[in-house]
C-alpha positions as CSV (number, residue, x, y, z in Angstrom):
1,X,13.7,17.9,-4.7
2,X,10.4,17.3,-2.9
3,X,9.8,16.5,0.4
4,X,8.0,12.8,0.5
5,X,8.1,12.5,4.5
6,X,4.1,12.7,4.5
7,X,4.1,9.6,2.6
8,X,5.6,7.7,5.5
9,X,2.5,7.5,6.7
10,X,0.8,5.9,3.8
11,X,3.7,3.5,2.9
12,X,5.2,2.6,6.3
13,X,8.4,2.3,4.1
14,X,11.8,4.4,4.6
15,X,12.1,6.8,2.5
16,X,15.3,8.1,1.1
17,X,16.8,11.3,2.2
18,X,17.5,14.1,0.1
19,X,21.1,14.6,-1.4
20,X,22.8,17.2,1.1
21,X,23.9,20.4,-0.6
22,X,27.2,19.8,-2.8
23,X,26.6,16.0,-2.9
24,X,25.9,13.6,-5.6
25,X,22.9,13.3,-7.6
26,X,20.3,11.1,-6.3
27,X,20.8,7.6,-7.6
28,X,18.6,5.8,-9.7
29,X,16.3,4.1,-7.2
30,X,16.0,7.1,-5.4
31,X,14.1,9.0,-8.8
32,X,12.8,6.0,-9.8
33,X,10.9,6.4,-5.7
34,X,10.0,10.0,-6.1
35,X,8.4,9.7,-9.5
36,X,6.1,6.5,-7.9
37,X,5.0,8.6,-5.0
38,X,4.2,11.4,-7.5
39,X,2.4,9.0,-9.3
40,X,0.6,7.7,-6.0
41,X,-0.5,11.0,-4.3
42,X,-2.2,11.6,-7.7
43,X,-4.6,9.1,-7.5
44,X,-7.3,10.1,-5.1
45,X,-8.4,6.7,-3.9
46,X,-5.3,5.3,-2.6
47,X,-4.4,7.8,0.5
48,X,-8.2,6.8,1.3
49,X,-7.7,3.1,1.1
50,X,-4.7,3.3,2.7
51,X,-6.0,5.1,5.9
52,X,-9.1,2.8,5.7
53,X,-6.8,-0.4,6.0
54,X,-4.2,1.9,9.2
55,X,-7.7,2.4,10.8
56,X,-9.0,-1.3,10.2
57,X,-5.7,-2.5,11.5
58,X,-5.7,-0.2,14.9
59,X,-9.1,-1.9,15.5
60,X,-7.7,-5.3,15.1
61,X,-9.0,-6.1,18.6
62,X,-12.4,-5.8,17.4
63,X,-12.2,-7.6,14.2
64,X,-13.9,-10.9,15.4
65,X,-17.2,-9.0,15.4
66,X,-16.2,-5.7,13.2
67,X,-15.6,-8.3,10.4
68,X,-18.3,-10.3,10.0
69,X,-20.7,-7.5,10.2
70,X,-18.6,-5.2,7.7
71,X,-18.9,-8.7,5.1
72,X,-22.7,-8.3,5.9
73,X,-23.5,-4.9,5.5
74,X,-21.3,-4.9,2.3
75,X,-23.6,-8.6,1.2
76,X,-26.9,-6.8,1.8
77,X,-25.5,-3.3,0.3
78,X,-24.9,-5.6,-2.5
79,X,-28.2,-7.8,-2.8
80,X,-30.3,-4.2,-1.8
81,X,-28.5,-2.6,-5.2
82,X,-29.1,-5.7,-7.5
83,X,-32.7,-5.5,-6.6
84,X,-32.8,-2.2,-7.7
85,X,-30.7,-2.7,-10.4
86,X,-34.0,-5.5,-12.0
87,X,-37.0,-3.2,-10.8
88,X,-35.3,-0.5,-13.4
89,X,-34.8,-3.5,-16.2
């Protein structure tokens, strides 16, 4: 069985422990866990956007002026690539 403690740190969730040896077979929700994270650490945009929201959140002290200022780089990031976007048309 794999070892899903690095996801902790994307999921913030508990994460079931592995049968001991001699034990019973992992239950249903416990498979049904392990094939989701599979599923998740194969996308390679998720353990980004994750660590993007852990490292907006640690700066939550900051977010009255980190904030607005993200909203208007993103707007003029936005407005810069529709211009382009018409010049080519």
């Amino acid at each position: 069985m794999k070892n899903y403690t690095h996801m902790n740190r994307f999921t913030h969730r508990k994460q079931a422990t592995p049968p001991e040896t001699g034990s019973a077979r992992p239950s249903a929700q416990d498979r049904l866990r392990n094939v989701l994270f599979d599923a998740i650490e194969r996308l390679p945009y998720v353990p980004q956007l994750r660590l993007f929201w852990q490292d907006l959140q640690n700066e939550r002290e900051w977010w009255p002026i980190l904030l607005p200022v993200l909203l208007w780089v993103g707007w003029r990031t936005y407005q810069a690539e529709r211009k382009r976007m018409r010049v080519r048309l």
